[in-house]
N, C-alpha and C positions, 0 to 999 in steps of 0.2 A: 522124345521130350527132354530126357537127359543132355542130351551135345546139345541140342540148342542154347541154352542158358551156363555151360559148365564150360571149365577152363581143361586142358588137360594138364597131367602131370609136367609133359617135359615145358610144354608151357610155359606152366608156374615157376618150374626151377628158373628157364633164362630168365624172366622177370625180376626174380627174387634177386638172383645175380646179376643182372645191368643195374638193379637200383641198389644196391650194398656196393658194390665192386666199380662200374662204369661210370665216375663223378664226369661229368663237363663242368667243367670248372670255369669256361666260360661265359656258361648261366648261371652260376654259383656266385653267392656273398662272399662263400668264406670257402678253403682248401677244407680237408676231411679233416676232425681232429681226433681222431680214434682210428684205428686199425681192427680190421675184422678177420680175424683169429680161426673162426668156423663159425658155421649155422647151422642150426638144427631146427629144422622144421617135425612139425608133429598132424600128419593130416585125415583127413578121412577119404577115404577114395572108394571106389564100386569100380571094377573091372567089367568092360562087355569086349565079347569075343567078333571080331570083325572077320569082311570075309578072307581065304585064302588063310583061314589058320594065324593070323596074327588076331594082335588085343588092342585094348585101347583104354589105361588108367585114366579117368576122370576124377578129377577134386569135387569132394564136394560141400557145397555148400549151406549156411544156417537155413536148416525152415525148408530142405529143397524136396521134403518128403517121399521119401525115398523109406521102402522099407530096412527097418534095423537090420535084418537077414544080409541082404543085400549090402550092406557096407562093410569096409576094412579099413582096419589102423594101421599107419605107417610111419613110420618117422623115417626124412631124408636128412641126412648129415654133410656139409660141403665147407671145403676150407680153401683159403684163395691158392693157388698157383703157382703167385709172386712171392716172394718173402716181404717182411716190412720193410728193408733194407732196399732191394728190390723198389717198391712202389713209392717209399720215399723218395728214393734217387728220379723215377720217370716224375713225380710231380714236381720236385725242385728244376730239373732241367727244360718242364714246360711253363712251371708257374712260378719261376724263384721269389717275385714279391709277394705274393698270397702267400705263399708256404712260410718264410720268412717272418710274415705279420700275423698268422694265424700259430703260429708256437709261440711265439712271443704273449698274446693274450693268453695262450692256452697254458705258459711258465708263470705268468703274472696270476691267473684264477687258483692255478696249484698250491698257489705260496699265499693266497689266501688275499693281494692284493686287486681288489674289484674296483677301486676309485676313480683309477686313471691306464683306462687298457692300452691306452694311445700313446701312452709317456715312453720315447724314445723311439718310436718307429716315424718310417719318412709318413707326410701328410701331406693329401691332396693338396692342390694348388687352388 
């Protein structure tokens, strides 16, 4: 009853990292304007024992009634791979105008000017 409705761990990790880490910025408004340093996740899992001696961590879920006994705390910690340096460089060399247009608002909000985000960058046609 549990695997049916339950995600499992390794799962959850690539998730958690293709939506943090793996932008398309082809389907995106705007380039990332924050860098992601690490994550820590904090979860509750139940361990069942599969066959051939292996296991299989399950996430679990609000409400998924599951006895109290039966669960465990974990927290996974994950930091990216790339440096900032690193990942700025791949976005500027595939998106150099988003990258370019999305600091520039993001210099302009820092500085406290929100009026005119568009003031000096090129504009649609």
């Amino acid at each position: 009853m549990l695997e049916k409705n339950s995600i499992g761990l390794a799962d959850l990790i690539a998730k958690v990292k293709n939506e943090l880490i793996y932008v398309d910025l082809e389907q995106e408004k705007e380039a990332p304007v924050f860098w992601v340093n690490s994550v820590e996740l904090e979860l509750q899992v139940t361990v069942k024992r599969e066959g051939k001696g292996g296991i299989k961590v399950y996430v679990v879920e609000a409400g998924a009634g599951i006895s109290r006994d039966d669960v465990q705390k974990i927290k996974v910690s994950m930091t990216p791979l790339l440096t900032r340096e690193e990942i700025r460089k791949l976005y500027q060399e595939k998106f150099p105008e988003k990258v370019r247009e999305v600091f520039g608002k993001s210099l302009d909000m820092m500085k406290g000017n929100t009026d005119n985000l568009d003031a000096g960058l090129p504009q649609d046609e």
